[in-house]
RODO-2510 file (C-alpha; in nm, 4 decimals, decimal comma):
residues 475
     n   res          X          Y          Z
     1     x   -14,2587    -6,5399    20,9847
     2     x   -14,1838    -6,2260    21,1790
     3     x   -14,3386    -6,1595    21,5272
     4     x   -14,2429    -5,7683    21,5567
     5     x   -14,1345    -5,4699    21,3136
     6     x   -13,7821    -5,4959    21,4282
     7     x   -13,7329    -5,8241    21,3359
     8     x   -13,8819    -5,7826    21,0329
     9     x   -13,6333    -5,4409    20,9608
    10     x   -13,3432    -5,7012    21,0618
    11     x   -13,4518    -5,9528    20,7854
    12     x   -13,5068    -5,6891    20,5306
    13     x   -13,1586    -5,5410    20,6021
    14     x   -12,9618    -5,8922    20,6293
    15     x   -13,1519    -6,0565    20,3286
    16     x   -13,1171    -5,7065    20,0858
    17     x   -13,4915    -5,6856    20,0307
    18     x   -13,5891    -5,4677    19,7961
    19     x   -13,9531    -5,4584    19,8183
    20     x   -14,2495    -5,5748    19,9802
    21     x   -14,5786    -5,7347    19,8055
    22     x   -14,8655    -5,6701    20,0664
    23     x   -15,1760    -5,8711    19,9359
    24     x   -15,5476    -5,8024    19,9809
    25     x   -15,8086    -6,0383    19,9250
    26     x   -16,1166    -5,9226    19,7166
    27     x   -16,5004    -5,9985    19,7707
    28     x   -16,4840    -6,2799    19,5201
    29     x   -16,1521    -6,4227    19,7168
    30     x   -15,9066    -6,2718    19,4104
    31     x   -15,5722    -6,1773    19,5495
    32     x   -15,5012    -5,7892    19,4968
    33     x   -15,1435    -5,6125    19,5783
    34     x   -14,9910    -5,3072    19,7202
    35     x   -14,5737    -5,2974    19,5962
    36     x   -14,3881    -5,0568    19,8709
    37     x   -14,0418    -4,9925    19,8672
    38     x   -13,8644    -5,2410    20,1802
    39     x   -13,7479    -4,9135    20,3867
    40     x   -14,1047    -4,7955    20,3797
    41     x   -14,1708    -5,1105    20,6013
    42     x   -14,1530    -4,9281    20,9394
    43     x   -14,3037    -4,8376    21,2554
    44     x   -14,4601    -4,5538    21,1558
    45     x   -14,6230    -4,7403    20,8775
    46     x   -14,7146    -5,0061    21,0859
    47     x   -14,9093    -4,7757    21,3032
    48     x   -15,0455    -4,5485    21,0305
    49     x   -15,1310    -4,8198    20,7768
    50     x   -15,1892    -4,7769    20,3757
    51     x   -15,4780    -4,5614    20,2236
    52     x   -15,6515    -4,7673    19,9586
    53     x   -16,0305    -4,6950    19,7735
    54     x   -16,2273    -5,0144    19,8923
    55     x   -16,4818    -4,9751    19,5860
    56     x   -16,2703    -5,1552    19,3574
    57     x   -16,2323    -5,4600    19,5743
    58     x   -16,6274    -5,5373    19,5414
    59     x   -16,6940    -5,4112    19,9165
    60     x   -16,7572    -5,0628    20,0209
    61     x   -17,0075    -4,8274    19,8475
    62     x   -16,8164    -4,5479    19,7031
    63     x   -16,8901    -4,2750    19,9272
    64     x   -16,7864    -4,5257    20,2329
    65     x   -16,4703    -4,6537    20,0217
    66     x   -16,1617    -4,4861    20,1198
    67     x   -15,9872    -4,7455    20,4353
    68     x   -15,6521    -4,8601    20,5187
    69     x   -15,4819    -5,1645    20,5438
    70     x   -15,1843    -5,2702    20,7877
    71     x   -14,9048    -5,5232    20,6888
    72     x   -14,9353    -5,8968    20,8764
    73     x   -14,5593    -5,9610    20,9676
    74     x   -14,6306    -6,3339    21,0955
    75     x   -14,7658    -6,3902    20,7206
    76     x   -14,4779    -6,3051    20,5507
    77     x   -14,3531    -6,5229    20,2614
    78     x   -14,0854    -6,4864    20,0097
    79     x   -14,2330    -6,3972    19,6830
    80     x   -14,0545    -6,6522    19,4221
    81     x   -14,1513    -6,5041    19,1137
    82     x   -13,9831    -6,1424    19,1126
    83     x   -13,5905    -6,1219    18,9652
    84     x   -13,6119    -5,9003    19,2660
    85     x   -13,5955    -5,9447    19,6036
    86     x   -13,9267    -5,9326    19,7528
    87     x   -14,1137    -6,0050    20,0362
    88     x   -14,4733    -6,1135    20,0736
    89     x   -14,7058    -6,0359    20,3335
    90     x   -15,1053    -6,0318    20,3444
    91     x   -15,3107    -5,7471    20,4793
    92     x   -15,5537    -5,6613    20,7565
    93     x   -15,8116    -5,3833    20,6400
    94     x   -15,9895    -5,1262    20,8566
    95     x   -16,2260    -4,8687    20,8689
    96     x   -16,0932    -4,5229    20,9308
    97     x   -16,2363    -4,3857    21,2434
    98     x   -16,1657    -4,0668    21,4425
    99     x   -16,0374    -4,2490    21,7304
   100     x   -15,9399    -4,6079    21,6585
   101     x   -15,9750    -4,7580    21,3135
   102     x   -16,1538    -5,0924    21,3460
   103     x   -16,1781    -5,4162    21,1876
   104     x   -16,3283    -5,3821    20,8340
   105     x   -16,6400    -5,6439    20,9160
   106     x   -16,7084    -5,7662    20,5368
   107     x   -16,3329    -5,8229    20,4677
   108     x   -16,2555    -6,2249    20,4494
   109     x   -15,9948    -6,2186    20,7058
   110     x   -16,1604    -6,0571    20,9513
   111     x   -16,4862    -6,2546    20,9288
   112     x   -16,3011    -6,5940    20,9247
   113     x   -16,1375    -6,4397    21,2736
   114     x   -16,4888    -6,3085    21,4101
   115     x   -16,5712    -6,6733    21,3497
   116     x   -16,2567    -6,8298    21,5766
   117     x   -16,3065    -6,5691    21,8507
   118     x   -16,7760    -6,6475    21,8383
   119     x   -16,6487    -7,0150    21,8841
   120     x   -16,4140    -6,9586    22,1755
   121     x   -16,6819    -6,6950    22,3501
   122     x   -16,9545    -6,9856    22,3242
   123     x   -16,7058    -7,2126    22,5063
   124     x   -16,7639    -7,5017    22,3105
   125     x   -16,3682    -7,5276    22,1688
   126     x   -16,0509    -7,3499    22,1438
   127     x   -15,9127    -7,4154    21,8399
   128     x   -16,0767    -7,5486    21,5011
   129     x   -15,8227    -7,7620    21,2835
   130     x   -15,8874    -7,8054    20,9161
   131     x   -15,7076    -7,9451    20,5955
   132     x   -15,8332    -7,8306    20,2662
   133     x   -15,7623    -8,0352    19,9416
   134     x   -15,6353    -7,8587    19,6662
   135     x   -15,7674    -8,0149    19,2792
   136     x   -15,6973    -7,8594    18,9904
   137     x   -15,6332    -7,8980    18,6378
   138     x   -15,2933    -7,8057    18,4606
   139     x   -15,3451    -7,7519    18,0741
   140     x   -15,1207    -7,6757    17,7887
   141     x   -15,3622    -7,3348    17,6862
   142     x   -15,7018    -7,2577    17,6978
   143     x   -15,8542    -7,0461    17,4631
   144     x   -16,2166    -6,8784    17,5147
   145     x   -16,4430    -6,6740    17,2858
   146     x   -16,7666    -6,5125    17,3683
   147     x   -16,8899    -6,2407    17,1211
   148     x   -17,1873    -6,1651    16,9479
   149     x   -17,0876    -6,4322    16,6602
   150     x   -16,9054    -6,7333    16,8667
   151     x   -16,9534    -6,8732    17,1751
   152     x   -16,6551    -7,1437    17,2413
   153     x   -16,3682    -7,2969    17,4837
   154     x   -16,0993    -7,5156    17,3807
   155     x   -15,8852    -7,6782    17,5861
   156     x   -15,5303    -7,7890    17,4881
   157     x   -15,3773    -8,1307    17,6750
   158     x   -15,0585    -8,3485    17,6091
   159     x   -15,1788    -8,5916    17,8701
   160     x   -15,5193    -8,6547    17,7219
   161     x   -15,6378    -8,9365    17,4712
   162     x   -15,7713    -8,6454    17,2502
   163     x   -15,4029    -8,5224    17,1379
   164     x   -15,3030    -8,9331    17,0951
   165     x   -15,3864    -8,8145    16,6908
   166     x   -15,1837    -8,4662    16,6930
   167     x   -14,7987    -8,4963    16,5313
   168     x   -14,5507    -8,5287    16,7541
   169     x   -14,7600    -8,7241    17,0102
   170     x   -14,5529    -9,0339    17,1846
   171     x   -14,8401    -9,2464    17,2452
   172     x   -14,8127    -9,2270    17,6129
   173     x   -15,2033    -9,0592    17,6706
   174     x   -15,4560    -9,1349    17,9195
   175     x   -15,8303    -9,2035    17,9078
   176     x   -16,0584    -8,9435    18,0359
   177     x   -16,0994    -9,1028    18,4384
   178     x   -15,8567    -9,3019    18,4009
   179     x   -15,5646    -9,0676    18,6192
   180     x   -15,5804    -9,1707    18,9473
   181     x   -15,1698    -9,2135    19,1052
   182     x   -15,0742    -9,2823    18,7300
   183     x   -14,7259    -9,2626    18,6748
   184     x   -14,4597    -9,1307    18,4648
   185     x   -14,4470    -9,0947    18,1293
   186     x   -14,8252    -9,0739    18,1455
   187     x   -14,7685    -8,8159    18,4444
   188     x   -14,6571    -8,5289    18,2354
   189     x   -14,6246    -8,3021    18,5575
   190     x   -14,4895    -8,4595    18,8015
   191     x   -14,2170    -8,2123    18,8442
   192     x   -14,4038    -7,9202    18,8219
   193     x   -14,5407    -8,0627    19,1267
   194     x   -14,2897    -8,1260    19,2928
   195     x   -14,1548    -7,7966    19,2127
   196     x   -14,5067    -7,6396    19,3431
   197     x   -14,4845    -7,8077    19,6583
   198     x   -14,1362    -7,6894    19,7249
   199     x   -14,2889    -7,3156    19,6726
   200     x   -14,5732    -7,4169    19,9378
   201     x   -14,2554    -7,5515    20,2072
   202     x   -14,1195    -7,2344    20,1584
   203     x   -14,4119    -7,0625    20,1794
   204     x   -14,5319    -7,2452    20,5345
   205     x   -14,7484    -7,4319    20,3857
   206     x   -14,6868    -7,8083    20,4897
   207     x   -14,7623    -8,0775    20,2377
   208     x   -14,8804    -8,4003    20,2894
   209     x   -14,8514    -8,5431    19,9856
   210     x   -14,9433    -8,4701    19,6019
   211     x   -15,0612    -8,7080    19,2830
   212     x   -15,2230    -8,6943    18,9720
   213     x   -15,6521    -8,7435    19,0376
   214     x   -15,8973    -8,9014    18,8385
   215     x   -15,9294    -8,7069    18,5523
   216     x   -15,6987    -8,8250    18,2372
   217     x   -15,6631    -8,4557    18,1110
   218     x   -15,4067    -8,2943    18,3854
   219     x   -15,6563    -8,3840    18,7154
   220     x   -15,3695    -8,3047    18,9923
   221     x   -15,4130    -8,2905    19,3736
   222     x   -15,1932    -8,1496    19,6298
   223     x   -15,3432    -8,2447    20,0142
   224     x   -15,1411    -8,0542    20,3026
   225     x   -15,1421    -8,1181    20,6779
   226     x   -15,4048    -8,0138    20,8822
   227     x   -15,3584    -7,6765    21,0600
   228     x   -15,5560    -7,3849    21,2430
   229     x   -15,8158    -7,2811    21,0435
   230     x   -15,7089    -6,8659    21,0022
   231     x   -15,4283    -6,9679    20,8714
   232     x   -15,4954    -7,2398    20,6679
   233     x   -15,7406    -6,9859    20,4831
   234     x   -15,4681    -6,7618    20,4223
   235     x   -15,2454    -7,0871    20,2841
   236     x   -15,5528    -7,1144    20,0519
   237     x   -15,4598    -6,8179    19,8997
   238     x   -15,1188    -6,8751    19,9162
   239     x   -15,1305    -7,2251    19,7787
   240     x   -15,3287    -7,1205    19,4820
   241     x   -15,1180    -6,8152    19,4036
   242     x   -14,7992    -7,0556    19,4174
   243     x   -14,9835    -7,3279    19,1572
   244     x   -15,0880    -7,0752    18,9125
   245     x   -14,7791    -6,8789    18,8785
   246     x   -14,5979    -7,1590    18,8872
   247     x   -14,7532    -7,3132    18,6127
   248     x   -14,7394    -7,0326    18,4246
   249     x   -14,3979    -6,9873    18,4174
   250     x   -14,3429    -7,3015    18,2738
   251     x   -14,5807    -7,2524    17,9756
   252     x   -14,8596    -7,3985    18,1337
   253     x   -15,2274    -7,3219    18,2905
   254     x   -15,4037    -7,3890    18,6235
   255     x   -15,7338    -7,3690    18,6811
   256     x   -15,9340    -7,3882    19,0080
   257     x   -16,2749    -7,4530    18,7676
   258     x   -16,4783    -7,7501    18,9338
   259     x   -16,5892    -7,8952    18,5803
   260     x   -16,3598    -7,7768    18,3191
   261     x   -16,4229    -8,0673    18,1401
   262     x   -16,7568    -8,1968    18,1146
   263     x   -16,6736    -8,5590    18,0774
   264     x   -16,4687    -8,5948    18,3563
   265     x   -16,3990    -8,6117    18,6989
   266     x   -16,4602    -8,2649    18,8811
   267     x   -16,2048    -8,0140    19,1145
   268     x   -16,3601    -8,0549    19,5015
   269     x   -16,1497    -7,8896    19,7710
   270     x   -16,2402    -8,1301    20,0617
   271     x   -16,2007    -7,9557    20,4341
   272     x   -16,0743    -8,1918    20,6901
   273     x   -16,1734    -8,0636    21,0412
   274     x   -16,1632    -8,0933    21,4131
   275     x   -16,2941    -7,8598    21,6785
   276     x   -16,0376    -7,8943    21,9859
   277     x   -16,0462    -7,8108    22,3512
   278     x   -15,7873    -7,7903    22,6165
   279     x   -15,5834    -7,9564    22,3581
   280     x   -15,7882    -8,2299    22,2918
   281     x   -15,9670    -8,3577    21,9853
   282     x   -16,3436    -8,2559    22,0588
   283     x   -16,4702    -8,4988    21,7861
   284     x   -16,3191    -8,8062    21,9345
   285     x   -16,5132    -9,0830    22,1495
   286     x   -16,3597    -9,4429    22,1195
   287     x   -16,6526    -9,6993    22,0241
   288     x   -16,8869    -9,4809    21,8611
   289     x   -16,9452    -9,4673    21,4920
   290     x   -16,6859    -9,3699    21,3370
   291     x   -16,5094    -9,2717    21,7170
   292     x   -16,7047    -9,0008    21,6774
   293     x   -16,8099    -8,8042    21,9323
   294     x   -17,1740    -8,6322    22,0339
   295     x   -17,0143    -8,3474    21,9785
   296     x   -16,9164    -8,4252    21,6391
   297     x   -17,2242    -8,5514    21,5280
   298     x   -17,4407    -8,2474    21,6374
   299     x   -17,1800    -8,0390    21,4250
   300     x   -17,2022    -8,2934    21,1373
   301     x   -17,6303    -8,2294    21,2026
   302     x   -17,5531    -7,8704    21,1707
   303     x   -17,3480    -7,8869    20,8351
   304     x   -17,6230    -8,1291    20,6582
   305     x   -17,9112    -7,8612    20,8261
   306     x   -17,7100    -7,5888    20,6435
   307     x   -17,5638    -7,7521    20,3992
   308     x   -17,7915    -7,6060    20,0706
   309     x   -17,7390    -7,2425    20,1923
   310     x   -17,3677    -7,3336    20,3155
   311     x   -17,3426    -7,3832    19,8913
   312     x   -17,3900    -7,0380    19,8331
   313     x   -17,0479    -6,9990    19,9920
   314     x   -16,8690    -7,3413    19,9349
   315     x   -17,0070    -7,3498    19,5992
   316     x   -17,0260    -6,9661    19,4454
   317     x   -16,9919    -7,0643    19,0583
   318     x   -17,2728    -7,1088    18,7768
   319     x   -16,9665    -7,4558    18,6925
   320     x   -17,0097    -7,5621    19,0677
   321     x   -17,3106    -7,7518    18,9961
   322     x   -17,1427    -7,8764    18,6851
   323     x   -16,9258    -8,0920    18,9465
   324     x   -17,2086    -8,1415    19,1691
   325     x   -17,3698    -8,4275    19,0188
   326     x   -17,3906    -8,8475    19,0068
   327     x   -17,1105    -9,0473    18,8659
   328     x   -16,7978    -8,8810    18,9359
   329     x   -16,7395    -8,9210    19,3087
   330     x   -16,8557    -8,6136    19,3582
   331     x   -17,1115    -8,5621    19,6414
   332     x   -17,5132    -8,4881    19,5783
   333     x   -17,6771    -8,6328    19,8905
   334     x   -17,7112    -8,4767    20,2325
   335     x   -17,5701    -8,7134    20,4618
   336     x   -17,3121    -8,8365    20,6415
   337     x   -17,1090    -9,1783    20,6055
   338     x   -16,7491    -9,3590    20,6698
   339     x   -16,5541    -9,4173    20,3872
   340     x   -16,8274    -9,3308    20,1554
   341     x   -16,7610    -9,0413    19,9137
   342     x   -17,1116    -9,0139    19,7741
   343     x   -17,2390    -8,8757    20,0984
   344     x   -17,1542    -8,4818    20,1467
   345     x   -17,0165    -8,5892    20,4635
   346     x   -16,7128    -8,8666    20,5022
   347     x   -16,5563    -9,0167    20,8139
   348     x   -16,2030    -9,1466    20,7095
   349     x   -16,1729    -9,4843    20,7990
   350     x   -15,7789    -9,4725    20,7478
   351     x   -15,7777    -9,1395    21,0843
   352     x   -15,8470    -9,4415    21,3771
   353     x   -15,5910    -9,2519    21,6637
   354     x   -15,7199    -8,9935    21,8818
   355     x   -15,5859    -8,7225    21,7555
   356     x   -15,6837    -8,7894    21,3830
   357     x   -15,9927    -8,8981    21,4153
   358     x   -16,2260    -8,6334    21,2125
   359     x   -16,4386    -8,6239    20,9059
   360     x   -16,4685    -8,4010    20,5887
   361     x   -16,6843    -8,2020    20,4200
   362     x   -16,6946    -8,2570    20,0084
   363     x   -16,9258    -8,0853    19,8650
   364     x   -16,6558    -7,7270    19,8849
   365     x   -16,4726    -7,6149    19,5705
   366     x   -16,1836    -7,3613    19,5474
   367     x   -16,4041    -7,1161    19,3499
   368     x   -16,5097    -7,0103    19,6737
   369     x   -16,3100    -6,7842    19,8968
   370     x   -16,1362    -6,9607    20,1970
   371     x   -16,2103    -6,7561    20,4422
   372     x   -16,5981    -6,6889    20,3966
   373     x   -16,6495    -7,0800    20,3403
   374     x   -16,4616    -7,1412    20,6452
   375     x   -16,5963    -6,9260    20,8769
   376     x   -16,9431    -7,0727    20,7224
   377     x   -16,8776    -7,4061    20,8215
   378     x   -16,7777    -7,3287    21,1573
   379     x   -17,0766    -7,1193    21,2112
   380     x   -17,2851    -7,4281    21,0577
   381     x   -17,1623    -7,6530    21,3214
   382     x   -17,1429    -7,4579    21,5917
   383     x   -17,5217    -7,4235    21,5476
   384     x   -17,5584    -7,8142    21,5011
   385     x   -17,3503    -7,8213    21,8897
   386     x   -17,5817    -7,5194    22,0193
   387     x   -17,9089    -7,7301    21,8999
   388     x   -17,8228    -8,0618    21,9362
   389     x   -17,8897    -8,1571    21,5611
   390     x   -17,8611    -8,5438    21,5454
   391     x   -17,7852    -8,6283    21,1684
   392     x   -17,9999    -8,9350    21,2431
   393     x   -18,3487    -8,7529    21,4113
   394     x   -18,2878    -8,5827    20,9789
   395     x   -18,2345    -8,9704    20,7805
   396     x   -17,9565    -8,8712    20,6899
   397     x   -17,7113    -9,1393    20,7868
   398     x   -17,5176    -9,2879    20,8379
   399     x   -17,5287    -9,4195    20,4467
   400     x   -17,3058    -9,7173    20,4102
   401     x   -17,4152    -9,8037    20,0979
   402     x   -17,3220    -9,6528    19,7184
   403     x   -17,5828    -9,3576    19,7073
   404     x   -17,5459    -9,3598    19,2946
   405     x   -17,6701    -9,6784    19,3165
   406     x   -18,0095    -9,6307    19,4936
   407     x   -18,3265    -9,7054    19,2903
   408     x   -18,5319    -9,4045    19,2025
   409     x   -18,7882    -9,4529    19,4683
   410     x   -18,4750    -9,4666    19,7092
   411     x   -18,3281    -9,2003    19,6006
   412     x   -18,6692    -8,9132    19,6156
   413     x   -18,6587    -9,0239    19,9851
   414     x   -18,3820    -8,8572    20,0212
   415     x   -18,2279    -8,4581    20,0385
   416     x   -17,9879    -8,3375    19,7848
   417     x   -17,7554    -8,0199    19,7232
   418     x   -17,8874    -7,7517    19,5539
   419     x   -17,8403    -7,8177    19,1619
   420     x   -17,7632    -7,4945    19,0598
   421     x   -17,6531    -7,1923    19,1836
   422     x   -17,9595    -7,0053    19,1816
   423     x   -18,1057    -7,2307    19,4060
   424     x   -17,8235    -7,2213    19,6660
   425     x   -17,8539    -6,8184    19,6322
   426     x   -18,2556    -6,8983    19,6521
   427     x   -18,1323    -7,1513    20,0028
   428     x   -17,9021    -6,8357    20,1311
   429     x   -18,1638    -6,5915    20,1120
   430     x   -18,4108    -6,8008    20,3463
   431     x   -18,1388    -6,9727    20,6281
   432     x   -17,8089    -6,7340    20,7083
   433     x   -17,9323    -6,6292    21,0720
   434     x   -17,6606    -6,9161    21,1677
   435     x   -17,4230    -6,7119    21,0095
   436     x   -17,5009    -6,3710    21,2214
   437     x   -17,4835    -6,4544    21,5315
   438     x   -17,1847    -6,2989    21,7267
   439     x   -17,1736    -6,0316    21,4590
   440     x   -16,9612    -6,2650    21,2466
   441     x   -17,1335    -6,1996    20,9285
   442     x   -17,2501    -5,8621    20,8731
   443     x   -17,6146    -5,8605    20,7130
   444     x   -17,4775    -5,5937    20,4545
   445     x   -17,2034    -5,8796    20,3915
   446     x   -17,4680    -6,1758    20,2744
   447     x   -17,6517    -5,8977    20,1217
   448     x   -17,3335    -5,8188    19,8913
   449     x   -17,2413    -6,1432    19,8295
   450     x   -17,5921    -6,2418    19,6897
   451     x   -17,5916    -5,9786    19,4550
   452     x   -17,2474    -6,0258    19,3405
   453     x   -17,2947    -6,3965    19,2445
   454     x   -17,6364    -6,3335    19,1367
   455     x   -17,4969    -6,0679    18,8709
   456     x   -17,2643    -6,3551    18,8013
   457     x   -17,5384    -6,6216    18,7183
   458     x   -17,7616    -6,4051    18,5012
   459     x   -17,4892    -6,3015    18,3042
   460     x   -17,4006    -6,6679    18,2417
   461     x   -17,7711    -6,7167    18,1666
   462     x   -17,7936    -6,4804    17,9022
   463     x   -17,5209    -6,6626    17,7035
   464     x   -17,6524    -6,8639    17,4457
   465     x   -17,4817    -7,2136    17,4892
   466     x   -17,3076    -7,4480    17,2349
   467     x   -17,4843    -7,7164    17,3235
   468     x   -17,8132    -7,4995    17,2789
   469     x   -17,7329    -7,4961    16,9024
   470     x   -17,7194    -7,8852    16,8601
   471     x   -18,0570    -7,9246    17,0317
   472     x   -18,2505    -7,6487    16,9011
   473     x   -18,1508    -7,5107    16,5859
   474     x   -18,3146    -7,7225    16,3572
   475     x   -18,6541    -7,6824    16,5444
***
C-alpha cells in the first residue's frame, strides 16, 4: 500500500489514523498483534524496530527469545473491525545482532522469501504464481467439551437438514452433499459473502469468484486470482482474518477445520501454480499433455516424490486425515491427472491459453500455515526440475480414470497420502533434505515443527473418543 515512511506519515495524517495493528504470524500460522499509537509510526521506528519476547510465539528458546520486528508498509490494510481508525500492517522479525540485525530464519515470512530468492539463484524461474482456495464452514455456534466426565462437539446449522425439525425452521434445508452453487433461500450466506469479499477488495486481495461447496451444512468457498506467491501467503492470512471476524460479527462462526463434519464433504485449500521466467509461463508447451511442459512435469515428479512428507506441512492437523480419505472428492492417491480430482495432482482442463495453463495441488488444507506450505512446495518442485523426476518413470499418471473406483487389487498397486498425521510426521522425519537446501529451512525449524505437531497428536490421542464408547463399552 505504501512504498516509503513518508508516504505512509502522509496517509496517516490525511486519513486521521489513530492507530496501527502490526501483525505477527506464530509457529502454528496464528496471527498475533502489536497496537502502537499512529505518530509512533516513524523513521526512527522504522529503523529501530519493536522489542518483542519470541518464546511466546512457539519459536525461540527462552534464553534466545528477546528480537524485534519492523513494520511492512507495502502490506498495509485498513483494519475494518475497530470503531477506530486503524491501520494494518504485517511484520518482518529479526534477530538482534551487534552490527546488523538479520532475518529471523524460522519465522514464516522469511522462509517463504528464502524460498523465492533459492529459486531465482538456481536460475530455473523468476517468479512463482499461485492461487490458493479458501473452504470453510460458517455455523450458527459450536459448542465443545472435553473434561474428565464429557467428551463432546455440537454443531449448530440453519442450513442443514438436521434443524428441518427445530421450531421456527422454514423448510428451506439442504441435504448433507447436496450444496454445491445452491441458491438462495437455501444459501443462507450469501451476503455475508459478499460482504467478506468486499473486505478481501479492500484488503488487496482480488477475488475471483465465491459459492456455496458441497457440503449442505454452511460448505462455502471463496477462490481469488492467482498472484506472486509472498504475497499471496500473506493474503492467506489476511483472507482468513477477514472471514472469521467477519462472521463473527454477524453472530456467526468460521472454521478453517478440514472435517468438521464427519459425514460430509471436507475444507481443501487447493494451490494453483506456475513457475515463470522472463515473463513467461514456464509450465506451458502447446501439444503436450495437458500443454504441459517438461518443466512442469519434473516439478509435478517432485511434488508426488515429496508429497507424504510435504503433508507434514500442507496437512499439520490430527482432522487433516479426517478429509483425506475416499468418497468426498478429496484426494488419497499420488498422482497426477487432467480434470480428475481424485488424483493429488489436477491439470484444469478449463486453463487452455498460455498464460493459464497450470495445475494444482489438492491434497493442502488451511490448517497449515501459508507460508511454510508454500515455500514447501516450491522447494518440492524445484527438486523434481533439479532431478528430472518424470511422474511417469514413478506410475503415477497420468490417471484418467475415477481412482475411487479402482478394484482392490488396482488400488494396492498404487501410492497413497499418509493416513494420519503421525505418519506424515513419521514421512518428515526421513525426506526434508529438499527442504534445506539454500538455507531455506533451518534444521532447528523442521526440528520445531515436528515436535510442536507431535505434542499436538498425542494429546489428541490421549482423548478418549465418543465413538470409542459405542464400540467398546459393552465389551
Amino acid at each position: 500500500m505504501f512504498k516509503n515512511i513518508k508516504e505512509t506519515e502522509r496517509y496517516i495524517e490525511e486519513n486521521n489514523v489513530r492507530f496501527i495493528d502490526l501483525k505477527l504470524v506464530d509457529l502454528r500460522g496464528r496471527f498475533r498483534h502489536l497496537v502502537i499509537p499512529a505518530e509512533r509510526l516513524n523513521e526512527k521506528l522504522m529503523r529501530d524496530g519493536v522489542g518483542f519476547d519470541a518464546s511466546n510465539y512457539g519459536y525461540a528458546s527462552v534464553e534466545k527469545s528477546d528480537m524485534v520486528f519492523y513494520p511492512d508498509l507495502e502490506s498495509a490494510f485498513i483494519e475494518p473491525f475497530s470503531n477506530i481508525s486503524t491501520l494494518c500492517m504485517m511484520a518482518n522479525v529479526c534477530v538482534i545482532e551487534k552490527e546488523e540485525n538479520r532475518p529471523f530464519d524460522q519465522y514464516p515470512r522469511n522462509v517463504i522469501k528464502a524460498a523465492v530468492g533459492y529459486m531465482k539463484e538456481s536460475g530455473i524461474a523468476d517468479e512463482m504464481i499461485v492461487g490458493p482456495e479458501y473452504e470453510f464452514s460458517l455455523f450458527d455456534a459450536m459448542n465443545y467439551k472435553i473434561a474428565a466426565d464429557e467428551v463432546s462437539s455440537r454443531l449448530y446449522s440453519q442450513e442443514s437438514e438436521w434443524s428441518s425439525k427445530a421450531e421456527g425452521s422454514n423448510g428451506y434445508h439442504n441435504q448433507g452433499r447436496d450444496g454445491y452453487h445452491i441458491d438462495q433461500p437455501r444459501d443462507v450466506f450469501f451476503d455475508l459473502r459478499n460482504e467478506i469479499c468486499e473486505l478481501m477488495a479492500d484488503a488487496g486481495i482480488r477475488v475471483k469468484y465465491h459459492h456455496h461447496e458441497v457440503g449442505g451444512s454452511g460448505q462455502m468457498e471463496i477462490e481469488v486470482e492467482l498472484g506472486e506467491v509472498c504475497k499471496l501467503a500473506d493474503d492467506t492470512m489476511k483472507a482468513k482474518y477477514l472471514i472469521r471476524n467477519a462472521a463473527s460479527r454477524e453472530g456467526y462462526t468460521a472454521t478453517f477445520m478440514p472435517k468438521p463434519i464427519g459425514s460430509e464433504a471436507g475444507n481443501g485449500m487447493h494451490v494453483h501454480m506456475i513457475l515463470k521466467k522472463n515473463g513467461r509461463n514456464l509450465f506451458y508447451e502447446k501439444g503436450r499433455y495437458g500443454d504441459l511442459s517438461k518443466e512442469a512435469m519434473y516439478f509435478i515428479g517432485g511434488l508426488l516424490k515429496h508429497s507424504a512428507s510435504l503433508c507434514a506441512f500442507c496437512d499439520p492437523s490430527t482432522n487433516s486425515y479426517r478429509r483425506l480419505v475416499p468418497g468426498f472428492e478429496a484426494p488419497v492417491t499420488i498422482g497426477y491427472a487432467s480434470a480428475n480430482r481424485s488424483a493429488i495432482v489436477r491439470i484444469p482442463s478449463y486453463a487452455k491459453s498460455e498464460d493459464a495453463v497450470r495445475f494444482e495441488l489438492r491434497s493442502p488444507d488451511a490448517t497449515c500455515n501459508p507460508y511454510y506450505a508454500f515455500a514447501a512446495i516450491l522447494m518440492a518442485g524445484i527438486d523434481g526440475i533439479v532431478n528430472k523426476i518424470d511422474p511417469k518413470d514413478h506410475n503415477w499418471g497420468p490417471f484418467d480414470l475415477n481412482l475411487y473406483d479402482l478394484s482392490k487389487e488396482e488400488k494396492e498397486k498404487l501410492e497413497h497420502l499418509p493416513a494420519s498425521l503421525t505418519e506424515a510426521v513419521e514421512a518428515l522425519k526421513n525426506d526434508h533434505e529438499y527442504l534445506l537446501r539454500g538455507n531455506v529451512f533451518s534444521r532447528q525449524l523442521i526440528h520445531n515443527w515436528i515436535d510442536t505437531i507431535e505434542k499436538e497428536n498425542k494429546e489428541v490421542e490421549k482423548i478418549p473418543h465418543p465413538a470409542e464408547f459405542k464400540l467398546y463399552y459393552d465389551l
